[in-house]
MIKOLLO-819961 format. One record per residue (C-alpha): x, y negated, z. Coordinates in Angstrom, 1 decimal, always signed. Example, Ala and Ser with C-alpha at 12.3 -4.5 7.8 and 13.67 -1.06 7.14 Angstrom:
2
+--------+--------+--------+
:   east :  north :     up :
+--------+--------+--------+
:  +12.3 :   +4.5 :   +7.8 :
:  +13.7 :   +1.1 :   +7.1 :
+--------+--------+--------+
END
This chain:
473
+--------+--------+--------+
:   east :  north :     up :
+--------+--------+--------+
: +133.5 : +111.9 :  +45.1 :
: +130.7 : +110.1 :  +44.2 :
: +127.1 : +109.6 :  +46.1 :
: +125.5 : +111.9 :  +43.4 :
: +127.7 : +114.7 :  +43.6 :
: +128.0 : +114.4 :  +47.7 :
: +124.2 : +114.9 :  +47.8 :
: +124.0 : +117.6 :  +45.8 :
: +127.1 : +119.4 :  +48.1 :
: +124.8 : +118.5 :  +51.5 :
: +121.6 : +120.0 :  +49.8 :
: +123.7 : +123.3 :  +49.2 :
: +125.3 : +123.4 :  +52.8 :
: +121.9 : +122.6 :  +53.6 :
: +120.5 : +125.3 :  +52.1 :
: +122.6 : +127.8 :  +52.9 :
: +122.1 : +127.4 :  +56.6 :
: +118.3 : +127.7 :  +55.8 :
: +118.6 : +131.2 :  +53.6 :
: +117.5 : +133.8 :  +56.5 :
: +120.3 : +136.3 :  +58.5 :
: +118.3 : +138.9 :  +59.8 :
: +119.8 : +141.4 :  +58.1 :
: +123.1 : +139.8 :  +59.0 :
: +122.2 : +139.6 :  +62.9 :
: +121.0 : +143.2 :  +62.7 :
: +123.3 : +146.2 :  +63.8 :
: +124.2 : +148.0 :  +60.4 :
: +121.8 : +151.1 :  +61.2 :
: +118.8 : +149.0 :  +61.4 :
: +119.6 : +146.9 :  +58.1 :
: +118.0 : +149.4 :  +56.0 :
: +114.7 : +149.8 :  +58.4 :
: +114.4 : +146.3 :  +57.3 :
: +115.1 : +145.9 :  +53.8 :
: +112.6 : +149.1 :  +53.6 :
: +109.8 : +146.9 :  +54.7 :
: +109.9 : +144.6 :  +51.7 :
: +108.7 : +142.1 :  +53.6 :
: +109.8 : +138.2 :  +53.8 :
: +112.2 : +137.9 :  +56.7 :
: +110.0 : +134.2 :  +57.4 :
: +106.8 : +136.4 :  +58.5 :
: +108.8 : +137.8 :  +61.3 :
: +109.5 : +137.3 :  +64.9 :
: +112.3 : +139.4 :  +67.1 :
: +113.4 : +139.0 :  +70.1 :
: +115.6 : +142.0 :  +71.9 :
: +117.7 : +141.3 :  +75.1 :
: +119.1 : +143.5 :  +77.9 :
: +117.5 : +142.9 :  +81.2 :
: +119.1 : +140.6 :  +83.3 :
: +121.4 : +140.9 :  +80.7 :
: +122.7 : +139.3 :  +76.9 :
: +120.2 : +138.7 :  +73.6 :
: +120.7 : +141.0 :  +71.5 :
: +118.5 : +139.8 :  +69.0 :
: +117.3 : +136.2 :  +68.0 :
: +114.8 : +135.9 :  +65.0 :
: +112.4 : +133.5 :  +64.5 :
: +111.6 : +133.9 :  +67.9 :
: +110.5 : +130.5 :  +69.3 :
: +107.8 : +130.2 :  +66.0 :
: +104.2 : +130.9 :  +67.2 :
: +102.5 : +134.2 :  +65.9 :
:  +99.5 : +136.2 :  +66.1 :
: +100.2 : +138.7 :  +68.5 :
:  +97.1 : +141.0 :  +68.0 :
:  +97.0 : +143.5 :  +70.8 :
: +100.0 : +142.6 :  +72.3 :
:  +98.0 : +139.2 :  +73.9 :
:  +96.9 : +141.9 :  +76.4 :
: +100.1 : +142.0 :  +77.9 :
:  +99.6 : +138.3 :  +78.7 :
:  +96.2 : +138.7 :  +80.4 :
:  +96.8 : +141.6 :  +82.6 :
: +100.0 : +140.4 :  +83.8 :
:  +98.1 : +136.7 :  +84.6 :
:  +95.1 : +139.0 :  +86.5 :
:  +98.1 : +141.2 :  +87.8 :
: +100.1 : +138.4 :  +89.3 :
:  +97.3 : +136.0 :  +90.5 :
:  +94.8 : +138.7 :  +92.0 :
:  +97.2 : +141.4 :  +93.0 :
:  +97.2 : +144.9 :  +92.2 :
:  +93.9 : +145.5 :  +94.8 :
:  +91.7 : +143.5 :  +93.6 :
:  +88.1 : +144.6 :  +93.1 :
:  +84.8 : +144.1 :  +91.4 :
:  +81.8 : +144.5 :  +93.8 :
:  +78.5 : +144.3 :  +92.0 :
:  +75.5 : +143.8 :  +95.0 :
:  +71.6 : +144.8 :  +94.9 :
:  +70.3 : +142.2 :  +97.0 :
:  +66.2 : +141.6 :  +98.8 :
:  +65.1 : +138.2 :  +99.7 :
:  +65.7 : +137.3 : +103.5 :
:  +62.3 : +138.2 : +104.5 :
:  +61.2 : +141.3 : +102.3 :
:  +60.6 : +144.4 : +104.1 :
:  +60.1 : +148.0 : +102.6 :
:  +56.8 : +149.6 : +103.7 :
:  +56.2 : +153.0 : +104.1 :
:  +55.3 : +153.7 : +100.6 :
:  +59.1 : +152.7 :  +99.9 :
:  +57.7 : +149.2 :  +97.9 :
:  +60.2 : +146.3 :  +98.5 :
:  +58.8 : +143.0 :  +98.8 :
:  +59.2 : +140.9 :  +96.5 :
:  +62.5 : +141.2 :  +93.6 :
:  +65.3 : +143.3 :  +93.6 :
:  +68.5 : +140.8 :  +92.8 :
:  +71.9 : +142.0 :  +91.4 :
:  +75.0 : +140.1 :  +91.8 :
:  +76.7 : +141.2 :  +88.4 :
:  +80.3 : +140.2 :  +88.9 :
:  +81.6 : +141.0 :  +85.6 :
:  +83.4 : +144.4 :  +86.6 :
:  +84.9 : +145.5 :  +83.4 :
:  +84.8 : +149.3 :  +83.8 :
:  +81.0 : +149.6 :  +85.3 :
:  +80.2 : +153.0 :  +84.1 :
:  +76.5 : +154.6 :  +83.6 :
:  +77.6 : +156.7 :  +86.5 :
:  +78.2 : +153.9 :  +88.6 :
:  +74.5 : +152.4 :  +88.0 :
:  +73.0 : +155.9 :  +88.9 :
:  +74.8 : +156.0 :  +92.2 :
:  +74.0 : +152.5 :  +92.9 :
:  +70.4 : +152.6 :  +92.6 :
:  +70.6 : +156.2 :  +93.8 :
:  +72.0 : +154.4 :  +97.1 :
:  +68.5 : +152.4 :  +96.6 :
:  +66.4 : +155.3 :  +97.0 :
:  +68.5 : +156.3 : +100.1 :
:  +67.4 : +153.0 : +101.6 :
:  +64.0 : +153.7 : +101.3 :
:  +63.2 : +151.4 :  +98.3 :
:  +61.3 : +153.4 :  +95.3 :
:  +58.7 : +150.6 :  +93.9 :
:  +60.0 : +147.5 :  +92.3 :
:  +58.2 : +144.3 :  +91.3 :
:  +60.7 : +142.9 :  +89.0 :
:  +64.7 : +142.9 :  +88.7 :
:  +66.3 : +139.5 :  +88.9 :
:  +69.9 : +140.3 :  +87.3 :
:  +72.3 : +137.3 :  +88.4 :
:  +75.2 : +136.5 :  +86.0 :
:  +76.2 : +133.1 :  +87.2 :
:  +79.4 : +134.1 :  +87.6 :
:  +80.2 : +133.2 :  +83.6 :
:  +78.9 : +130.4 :  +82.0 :
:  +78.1 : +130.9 :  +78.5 :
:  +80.3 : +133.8 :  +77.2 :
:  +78.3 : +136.0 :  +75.0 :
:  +79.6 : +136.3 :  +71.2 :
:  +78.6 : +137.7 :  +67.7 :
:  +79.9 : +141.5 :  +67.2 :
:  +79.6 : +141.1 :  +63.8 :
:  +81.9 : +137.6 :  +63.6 :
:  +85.4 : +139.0 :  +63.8 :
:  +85.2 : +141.1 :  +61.1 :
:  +81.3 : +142.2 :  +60.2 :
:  +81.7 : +145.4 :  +61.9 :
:  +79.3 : +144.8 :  +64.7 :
:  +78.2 : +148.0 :  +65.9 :
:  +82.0 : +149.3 :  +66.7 :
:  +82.8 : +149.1 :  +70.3 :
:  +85.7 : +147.0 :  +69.6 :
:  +83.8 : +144.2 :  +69.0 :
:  +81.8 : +144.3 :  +72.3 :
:  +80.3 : +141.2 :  +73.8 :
:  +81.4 : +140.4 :  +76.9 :
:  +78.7 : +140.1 :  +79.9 :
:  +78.6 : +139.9 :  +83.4 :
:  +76.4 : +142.8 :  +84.1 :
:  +78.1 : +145.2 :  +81.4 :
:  +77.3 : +148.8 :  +81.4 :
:  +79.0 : +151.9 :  +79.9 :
:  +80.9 : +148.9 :  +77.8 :
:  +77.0 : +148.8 :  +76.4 :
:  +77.7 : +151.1 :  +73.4 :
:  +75.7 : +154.4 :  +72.9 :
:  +77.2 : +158.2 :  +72.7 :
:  +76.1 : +159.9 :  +69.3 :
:  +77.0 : +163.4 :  +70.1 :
:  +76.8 : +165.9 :  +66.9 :
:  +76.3 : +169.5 :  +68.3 :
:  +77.1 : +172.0 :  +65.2 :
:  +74.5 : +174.3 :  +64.4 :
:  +76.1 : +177.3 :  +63.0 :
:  +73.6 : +179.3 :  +62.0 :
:  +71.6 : +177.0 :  +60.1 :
:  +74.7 : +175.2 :  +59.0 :
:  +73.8 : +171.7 :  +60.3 :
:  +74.5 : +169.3 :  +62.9 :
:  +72.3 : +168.3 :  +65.4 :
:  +72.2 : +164.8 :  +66.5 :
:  +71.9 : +163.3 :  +70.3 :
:  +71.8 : +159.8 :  +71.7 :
:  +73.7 : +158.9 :  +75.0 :
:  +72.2 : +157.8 :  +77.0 :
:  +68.5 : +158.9 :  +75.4 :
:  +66.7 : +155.4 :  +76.5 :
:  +63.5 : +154.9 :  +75.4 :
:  +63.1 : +153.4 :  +71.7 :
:  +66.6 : +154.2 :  +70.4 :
:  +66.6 : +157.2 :  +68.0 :
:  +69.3 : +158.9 :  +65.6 :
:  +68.8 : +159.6 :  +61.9 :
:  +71.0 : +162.4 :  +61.3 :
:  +72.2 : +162.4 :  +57.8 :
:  +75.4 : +164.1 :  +58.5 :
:  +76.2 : +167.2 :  +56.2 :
:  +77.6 : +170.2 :  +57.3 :
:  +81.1 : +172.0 :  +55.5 :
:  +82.7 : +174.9 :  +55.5 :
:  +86.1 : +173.9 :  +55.3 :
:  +89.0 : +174.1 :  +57.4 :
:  +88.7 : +171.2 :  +60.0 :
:  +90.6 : +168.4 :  +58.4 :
:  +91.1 : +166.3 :  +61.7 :
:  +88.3 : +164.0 :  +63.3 :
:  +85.0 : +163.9 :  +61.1 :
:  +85.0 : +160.2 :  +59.1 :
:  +81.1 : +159.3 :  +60.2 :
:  +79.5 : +156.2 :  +58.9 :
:  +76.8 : +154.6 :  +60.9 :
:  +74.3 : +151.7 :  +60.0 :
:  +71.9 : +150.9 :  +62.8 :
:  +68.5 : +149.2 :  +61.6 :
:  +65.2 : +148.2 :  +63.1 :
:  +62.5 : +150.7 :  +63.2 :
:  +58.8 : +150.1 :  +64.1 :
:  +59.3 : +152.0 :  +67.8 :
:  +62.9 : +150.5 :  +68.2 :
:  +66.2 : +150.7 :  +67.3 :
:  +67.0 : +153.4 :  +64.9 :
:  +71.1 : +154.6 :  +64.1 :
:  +71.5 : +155.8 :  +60.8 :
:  +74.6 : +158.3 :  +60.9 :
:  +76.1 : +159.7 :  +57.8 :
:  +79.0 : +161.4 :  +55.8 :
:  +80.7 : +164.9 :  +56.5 :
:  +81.7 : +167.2 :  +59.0 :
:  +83.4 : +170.8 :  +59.1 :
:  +81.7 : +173.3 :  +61.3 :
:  +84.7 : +174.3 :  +62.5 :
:  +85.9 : +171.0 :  +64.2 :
:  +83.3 : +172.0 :  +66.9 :
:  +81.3 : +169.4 :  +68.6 :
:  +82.1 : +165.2 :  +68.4 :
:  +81.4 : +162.2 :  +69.6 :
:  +81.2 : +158.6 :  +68.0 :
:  +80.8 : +155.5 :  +69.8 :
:  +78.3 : +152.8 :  +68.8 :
:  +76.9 : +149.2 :  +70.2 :
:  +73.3 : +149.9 :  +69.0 :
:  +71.9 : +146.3 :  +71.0 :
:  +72.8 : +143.6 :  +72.8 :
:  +74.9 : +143.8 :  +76.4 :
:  +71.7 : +142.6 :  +77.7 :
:  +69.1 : +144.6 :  +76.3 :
:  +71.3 : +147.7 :  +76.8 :
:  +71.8 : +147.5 :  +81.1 :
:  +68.2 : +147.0 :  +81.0 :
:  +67.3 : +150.1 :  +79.1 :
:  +69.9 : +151.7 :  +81.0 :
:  +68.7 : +150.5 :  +84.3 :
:  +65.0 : +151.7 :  +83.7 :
:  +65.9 : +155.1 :  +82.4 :
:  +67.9 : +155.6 :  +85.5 :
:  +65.5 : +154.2 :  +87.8 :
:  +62.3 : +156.4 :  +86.3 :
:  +64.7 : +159.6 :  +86.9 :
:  +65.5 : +158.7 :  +90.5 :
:  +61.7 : +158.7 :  +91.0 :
:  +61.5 : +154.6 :  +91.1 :
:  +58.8 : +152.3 :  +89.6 :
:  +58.9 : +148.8 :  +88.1 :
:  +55.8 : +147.0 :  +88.1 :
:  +57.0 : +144.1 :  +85.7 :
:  +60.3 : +144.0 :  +84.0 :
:  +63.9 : +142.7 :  +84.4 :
:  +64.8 : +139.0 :  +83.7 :
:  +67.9 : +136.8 :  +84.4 :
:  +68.1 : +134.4 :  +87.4 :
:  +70.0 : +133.7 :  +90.8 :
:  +70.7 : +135.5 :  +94.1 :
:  +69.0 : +133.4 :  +97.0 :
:  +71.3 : +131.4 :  +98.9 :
:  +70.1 : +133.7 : +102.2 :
:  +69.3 : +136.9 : +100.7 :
:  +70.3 : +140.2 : +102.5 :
:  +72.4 : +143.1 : +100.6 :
:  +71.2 : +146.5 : +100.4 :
:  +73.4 : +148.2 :  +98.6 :
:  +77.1 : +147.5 :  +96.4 :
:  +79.3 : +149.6 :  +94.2 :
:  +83.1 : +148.3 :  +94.3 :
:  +85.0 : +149.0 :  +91.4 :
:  +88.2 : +150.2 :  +90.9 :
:  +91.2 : +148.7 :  +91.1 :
:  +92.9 : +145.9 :  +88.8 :
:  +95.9 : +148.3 :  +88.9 :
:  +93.6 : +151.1 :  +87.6 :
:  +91.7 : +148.8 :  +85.0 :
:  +95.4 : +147.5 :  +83.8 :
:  +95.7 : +151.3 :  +82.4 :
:  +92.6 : +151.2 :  +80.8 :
:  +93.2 : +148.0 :  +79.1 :
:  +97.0 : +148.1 :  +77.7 :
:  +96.9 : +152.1 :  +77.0 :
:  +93.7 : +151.9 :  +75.1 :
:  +93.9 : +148.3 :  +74.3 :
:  +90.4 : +147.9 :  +75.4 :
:  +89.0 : +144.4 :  +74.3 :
:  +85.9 : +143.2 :  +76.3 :
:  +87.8 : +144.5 :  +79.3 :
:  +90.7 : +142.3 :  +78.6 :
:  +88.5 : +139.4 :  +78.1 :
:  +86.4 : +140.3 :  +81.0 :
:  +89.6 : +140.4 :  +83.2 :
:  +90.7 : +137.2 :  +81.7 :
:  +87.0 : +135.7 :  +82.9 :
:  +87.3 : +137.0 :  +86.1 :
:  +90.9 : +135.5 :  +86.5 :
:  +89.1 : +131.7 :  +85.5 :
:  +86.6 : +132.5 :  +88.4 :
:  +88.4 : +133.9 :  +91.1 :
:  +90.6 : +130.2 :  +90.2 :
:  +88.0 : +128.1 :  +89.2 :
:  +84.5 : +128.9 :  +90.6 :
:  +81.4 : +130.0 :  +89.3 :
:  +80.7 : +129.3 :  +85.4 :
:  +83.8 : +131.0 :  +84.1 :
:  +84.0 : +130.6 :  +80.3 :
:  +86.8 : +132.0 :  +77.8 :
:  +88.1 : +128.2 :  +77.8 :
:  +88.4 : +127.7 :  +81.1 :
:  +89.8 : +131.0 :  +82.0 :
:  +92.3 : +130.4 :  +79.0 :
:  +93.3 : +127.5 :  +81.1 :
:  +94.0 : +129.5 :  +84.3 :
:  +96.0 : +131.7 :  +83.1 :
:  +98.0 : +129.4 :  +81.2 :
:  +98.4 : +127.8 :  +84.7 :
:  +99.7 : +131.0 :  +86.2 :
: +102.3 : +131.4 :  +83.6 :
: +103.5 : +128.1 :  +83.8 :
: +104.1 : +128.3 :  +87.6 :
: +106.4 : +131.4 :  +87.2 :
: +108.3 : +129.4 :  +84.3 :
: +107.4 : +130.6 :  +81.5 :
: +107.6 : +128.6 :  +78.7 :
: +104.2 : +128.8 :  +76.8 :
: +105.0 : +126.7 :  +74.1 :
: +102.4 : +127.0 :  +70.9 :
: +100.9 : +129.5 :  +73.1 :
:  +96.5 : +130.2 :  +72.7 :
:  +95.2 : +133.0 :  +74.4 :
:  +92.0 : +132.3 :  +73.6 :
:  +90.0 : +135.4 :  +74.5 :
:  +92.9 : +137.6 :  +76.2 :
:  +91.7 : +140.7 :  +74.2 :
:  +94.2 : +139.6 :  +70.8 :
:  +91.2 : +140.4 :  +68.6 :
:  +91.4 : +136.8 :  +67.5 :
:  +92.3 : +134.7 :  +64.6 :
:  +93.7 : +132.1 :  +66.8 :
:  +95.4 : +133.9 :  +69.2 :
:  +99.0 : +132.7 :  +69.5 :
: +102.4 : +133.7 :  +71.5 :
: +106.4 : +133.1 :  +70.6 :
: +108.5 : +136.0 :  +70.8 :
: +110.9 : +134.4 :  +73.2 :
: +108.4 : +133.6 :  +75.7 :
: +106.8 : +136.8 :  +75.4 :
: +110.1 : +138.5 :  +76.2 :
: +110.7 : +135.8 :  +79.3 :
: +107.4 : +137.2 :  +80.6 :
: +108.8 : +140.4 :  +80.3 :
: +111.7 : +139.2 :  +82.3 :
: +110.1 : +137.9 :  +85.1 :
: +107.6 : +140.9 :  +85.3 :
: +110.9 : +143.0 :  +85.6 :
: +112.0 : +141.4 :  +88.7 :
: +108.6 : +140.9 :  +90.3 :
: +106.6 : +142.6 :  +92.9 :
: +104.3 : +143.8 :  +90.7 :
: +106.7 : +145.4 :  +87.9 :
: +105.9 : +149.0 :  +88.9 :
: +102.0 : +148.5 :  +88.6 :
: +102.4 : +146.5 :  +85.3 :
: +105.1 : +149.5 :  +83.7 :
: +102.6 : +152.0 :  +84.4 :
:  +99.7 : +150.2 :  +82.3 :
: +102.1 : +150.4 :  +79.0 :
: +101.4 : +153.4 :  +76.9 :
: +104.7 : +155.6 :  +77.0 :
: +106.2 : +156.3 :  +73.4 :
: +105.1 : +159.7 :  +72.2 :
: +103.2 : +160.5 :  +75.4 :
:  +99.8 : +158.4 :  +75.8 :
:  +97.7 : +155.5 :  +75.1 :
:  +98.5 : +153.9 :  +71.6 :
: +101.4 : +155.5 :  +71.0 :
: +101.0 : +159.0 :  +71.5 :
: +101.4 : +159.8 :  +68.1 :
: +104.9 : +157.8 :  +67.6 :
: +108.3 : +158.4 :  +68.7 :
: +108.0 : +161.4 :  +69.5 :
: +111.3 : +162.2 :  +68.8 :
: +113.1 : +163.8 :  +71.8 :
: +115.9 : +161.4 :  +72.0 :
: +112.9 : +158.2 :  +72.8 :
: +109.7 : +159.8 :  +73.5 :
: +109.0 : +158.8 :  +77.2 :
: +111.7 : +156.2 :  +77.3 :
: +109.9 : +153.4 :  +76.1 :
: +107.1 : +151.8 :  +77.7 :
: +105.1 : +149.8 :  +74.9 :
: +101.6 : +148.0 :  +73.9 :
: +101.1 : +147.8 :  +70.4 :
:  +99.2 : +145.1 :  +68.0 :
:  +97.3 : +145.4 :  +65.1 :
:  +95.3 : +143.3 :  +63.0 :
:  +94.4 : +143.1 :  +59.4 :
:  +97.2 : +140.9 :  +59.0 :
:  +99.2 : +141.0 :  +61.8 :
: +100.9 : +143.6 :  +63.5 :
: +103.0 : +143.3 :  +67.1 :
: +105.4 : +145.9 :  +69.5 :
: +106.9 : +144.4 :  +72.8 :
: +107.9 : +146.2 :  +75.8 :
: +111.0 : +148.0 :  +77.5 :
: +112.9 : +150.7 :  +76.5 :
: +115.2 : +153.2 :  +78.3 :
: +119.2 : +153.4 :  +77.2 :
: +120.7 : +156.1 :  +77.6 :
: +123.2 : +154.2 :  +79.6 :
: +121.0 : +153.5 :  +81.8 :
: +120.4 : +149.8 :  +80.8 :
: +116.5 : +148.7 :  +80.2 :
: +115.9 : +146.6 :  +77.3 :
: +113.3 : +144.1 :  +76.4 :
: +112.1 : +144.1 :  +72.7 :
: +108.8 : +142.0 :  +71.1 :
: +108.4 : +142.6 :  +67.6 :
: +105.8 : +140.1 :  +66.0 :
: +105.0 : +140.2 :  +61.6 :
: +102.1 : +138.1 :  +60.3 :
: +100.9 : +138.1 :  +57.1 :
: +100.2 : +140.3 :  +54.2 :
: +101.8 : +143.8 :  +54.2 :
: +102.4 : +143.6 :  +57.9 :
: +101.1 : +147.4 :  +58.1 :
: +104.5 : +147.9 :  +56.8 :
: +106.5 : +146.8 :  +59.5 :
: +105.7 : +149.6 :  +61.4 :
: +108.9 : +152.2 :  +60.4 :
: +111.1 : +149.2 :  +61.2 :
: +110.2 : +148.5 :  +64.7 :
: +110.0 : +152.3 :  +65.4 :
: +113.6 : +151.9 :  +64.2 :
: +114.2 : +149.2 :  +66.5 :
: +112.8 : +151.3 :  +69.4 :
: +115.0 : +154.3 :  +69.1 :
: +118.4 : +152.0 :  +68.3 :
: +117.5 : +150.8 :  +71.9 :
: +116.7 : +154.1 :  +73.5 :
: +120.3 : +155.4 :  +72.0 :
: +122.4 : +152.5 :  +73.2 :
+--------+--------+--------+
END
């Protein structure tokens, strides 16, 4: 044989091993879920094995991939695991050693607050914080020194990830974040005068709606598609709200980031104090807590078992990245940034043997270009999750198929709804389902599902597939 034809035999035998076998590897009632999809069996990572048990399914699974939501898995089970399911935010009101409160209630000299970064400080929990102010005896204020040191520099654009800046979604995270700093615009039909009637929540001072929203008579169609565009006014910050809504959907909400983090707890924090009967004499300004400076009041926040809930059910993304930041400080010190945190939790994986490989967390929330995990390591997280202490408070964050969270509205088939505990991922291009499923042998599987690249959207039929071959075995 000669050289020539020998090479050409090798490139063959070469190629041949190259050619993809998902749809060889697959069982035979999922081979059609796949071809379906149209899509190019190199965009695709899967990864399916029984726990404590065989793989199942190998695909692609060690090449890196944007995981979209699914990266919150990875930072609440690093919080989770280094912090412990009782962790806490406590966010302080502090005087200086010496100040007093006189008669008149005035407290002498600033009021300081320790922000601590607590991801799920409500509006609620301000008013009952500085309503625990006002018990104290404090109603006039010089100035509010707000204390953030616990982050270094973290703030980002809204409007960088994808232009959409005023969608909660896109929230900066900040230390002293409030109501996730975005704005209720409640629409409250008017049915005799066939119109809608437009509030701001909270109603701060200098943020107004425009209500251009029309009114219809038709059958409600589902929840009213309203387009907002917020715009600088001469008083302030005005939200432009347009589009259509039936009458007969009743009363809605949308959800809007109208300012800065900033800007927003300090609107908040004035309208709040003014009701409570308080004063401020100047204004509020960032600084630090004095090394000897007495505590007056605290709110404590709740959990890290309860936040876990809030993050993988609703895949909520400045909480994830604010859990992530609090993990680098709790760690690291003071000063926490999204790089450094990265860092620790890439530490805490390691140590429980995780192979990270090609892994970049970057902000923990998945809304990222950058954002990278392997199927196989994801599904060894999974693993060791299963067999840890913590497993019962990390299940119970995952949105149940057909039930809750994410995936209320899928598989909701009676054979897999509630068997399947899931986070889902989605990106423009990228779209990502890991988690466990149920048998009904009784055996719990671990599945992570990972497509990049145009079309993913498509993928979506298949990995339901995937979900309910699992709950029937």
């Amino acid at each position: 044989m000669n050289k020539l034809k020998k090479r050409a035999m090798l490139w063959v035998a070469l190629w041949v091993v190259s050619v993809p076998v998902l749809a060889q590897a697959l069982p035979a009632e999922l081979q059609q879920a796949w071809k379906n999809t149209r899509l190019s069996e190199q965009n695709l990572s899967v990864y399916i094995k029984e726990v404590d048990g065989p793989t199942l399914v190998n695909h692609n699974a060690t090449t890196p991939r944007n995981p979209a939501s699914v990266m919150k898995m990875v930072t609440t089970w690093a919080g989770l695991s280094a912090l412990g399911p009782e962790h806490t935010w406590r966010t302080t009101l502090y005087r200086q050693a010496n100040a007093t409160i006189d008669a008149q209630g005035t407290l002498q000299g600033p009021l300081y607050i320790q922000a601590s970064g607590d991801p799920f400080f409500s509006i609620s929990d301000l008013w009952n914080l500085l309503r625990d102010l006002r018990l104290r005896g404090v109603k006039n204020l010089s100035e509010v020194v707000v204390d953030r040191s616990v982050f270094g520099q973290v703030a980002t654009d809204p409007y960088a990830f994808d232009g959409a800046g005023d969608r909660p979604y896109n929230a900066s995270p900040d230390a002293m974040m409030v109501g996730f700093g975005a704005s209720r615009l409640l629409f409250l039909p008017d049915e005799k005068n066939k119109k809608w009637i437009g509030v701001m929540d909270p109603p701060v001072p200098g943020l107004r709606i425009d209500n251009q929203v029309s009114w219809s008579d038709q059958r409600c169609p589902g929840s009213p598609a309203i387009s907002t565009r917020i715009q600088q006014a001469p008083n302030g910050i005005q939200v432009v709200a347009s589009g259509t809504a039936a009458g007969s959907c009743g009363e809605f909400s949308v959800y809007r980031l109208t300012m800065g983090q900033q800007p927003f707890f300090n609107h908040v924090f004035k309208m709040i104090w003014k009701e409570l009967g308080g004063t401020l004499a100047h204004d509020i300004r960032s600084g630090k807590v004095p090394a000897q400076a007495k505590a007056l009041a605290w709110h404590d926040s709740p959990t890290l078992a309860d936040q876990i809930r809030v993050i993988n059910k609703q895949s909520n993304n400045v909480m994830a990245t604010l859990l992530l930041l609090r993990l680098g400080q709790q760690l690291n010190g003071a000063g926490a940034t999204v790089a450094t945190a990265e860092q620790a939790a890439m530490r805490v994986l390691q140590s429980q043997g995780i192979n990270t490989n090609g892994w970049r967390i970057d902000n923990g929330s998945g809304l990222s270009r950058q954002a990278r995990v392997t199927a196989q390591g994801m599904a060894q997280m999974l693993d060791v999750i299963w067999r840890s202490n913590y497993m019962p408070e990390f299940m119970s964050s995952l949105a149940i198929a057909g039930v809750d969270g994410t995936v209320r509205r899928r598989l909701k088939d009676d054979e897999v709804q509630g068997r399947a505990h899931l986070k889902t991922g989605t990106l423009r291009d990228a779209r990502a389902l890991a988690g466990y499923v149920l048998g009904t042998s009784g055996k719990r599987y671990i599945m992570v599902s990972m497509v990049n690249g145009e079309g993913a959207a498509s993928v979506r039929p298949f990995d339901d597939a995937l979900v309910k071959w699992l709950a029937a075995q």
